[in-house]
C-alpha positions in Angstrom: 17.6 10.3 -9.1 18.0 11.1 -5.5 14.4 11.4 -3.6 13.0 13.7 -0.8 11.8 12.6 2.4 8.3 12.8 1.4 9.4 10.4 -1.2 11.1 8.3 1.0 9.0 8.0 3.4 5.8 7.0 0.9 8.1 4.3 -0.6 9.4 2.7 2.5 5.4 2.4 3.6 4.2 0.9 -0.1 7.3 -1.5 0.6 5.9 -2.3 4.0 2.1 -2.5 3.0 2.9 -5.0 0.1 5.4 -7.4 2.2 2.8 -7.4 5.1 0.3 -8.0 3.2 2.2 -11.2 1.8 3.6 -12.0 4.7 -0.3 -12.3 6.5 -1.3 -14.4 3.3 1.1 -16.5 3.6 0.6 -17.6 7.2 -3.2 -17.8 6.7 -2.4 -20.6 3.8 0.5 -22.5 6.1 -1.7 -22.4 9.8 -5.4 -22.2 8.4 -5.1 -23.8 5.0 -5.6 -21.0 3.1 -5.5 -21.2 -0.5 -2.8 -18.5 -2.4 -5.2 -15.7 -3.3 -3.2 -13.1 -5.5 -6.1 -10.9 -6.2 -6.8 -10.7 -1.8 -2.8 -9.9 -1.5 -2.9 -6.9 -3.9 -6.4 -5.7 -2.8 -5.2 -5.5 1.2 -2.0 -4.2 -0.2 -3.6 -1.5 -1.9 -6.1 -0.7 1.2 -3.7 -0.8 3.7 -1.2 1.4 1.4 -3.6 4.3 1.1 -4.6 3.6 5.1 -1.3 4.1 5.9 -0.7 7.0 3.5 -4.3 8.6 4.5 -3.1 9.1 8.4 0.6 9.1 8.0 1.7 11.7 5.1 0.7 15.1 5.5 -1.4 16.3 2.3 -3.2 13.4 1.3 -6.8 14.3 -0.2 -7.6 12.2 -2.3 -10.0 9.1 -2.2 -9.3 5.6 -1.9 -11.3 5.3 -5.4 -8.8 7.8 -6.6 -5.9 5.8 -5.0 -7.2 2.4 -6.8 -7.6 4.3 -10.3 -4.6 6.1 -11.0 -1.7 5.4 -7.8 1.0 7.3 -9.8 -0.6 10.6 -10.0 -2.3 10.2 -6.3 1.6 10.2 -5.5 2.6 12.3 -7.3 -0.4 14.8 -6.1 1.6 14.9 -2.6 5.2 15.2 -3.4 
């Protein structure tokens, strides 16, 4: 299934918001002795997804509640 712009462009910045997200974690644990906190990475993921998505993709109304709830159909609401 090919996918649209739209599409494209909200996958590539999921992509980016999750590896980002790991890649900060990561250097807090090997420069400030951070402890591996898989919860923190998929939280900041999440919030810096729907940041991105909120100023980035045209047509984006819904809530970052909404966006933590159900993110398949808060996708799908702007493709």
């Amino acid at each position: 299934m090919a996918l649209n712009n739209k599409e494209n462009k909200i996958g590539k910045g999921l992509w980016i918001s999750i590896i980002w997200n790991i890649w900060n974690h990561r250097n807090k644990i090997v420069f400030k002795q951070g402890k591996v906190d898989l919860e923190e990475i998929f939280t900041l993921a999440q919030l810096n997804a729907w940041t991105w998505m909120k100023y980035k993709v045209p047509h984006v109304h819904f809530s970052y509640n909404d966006w933590n709830l159900c993110p398949i159909e808060c996708i799908k609401s702007i493709t």
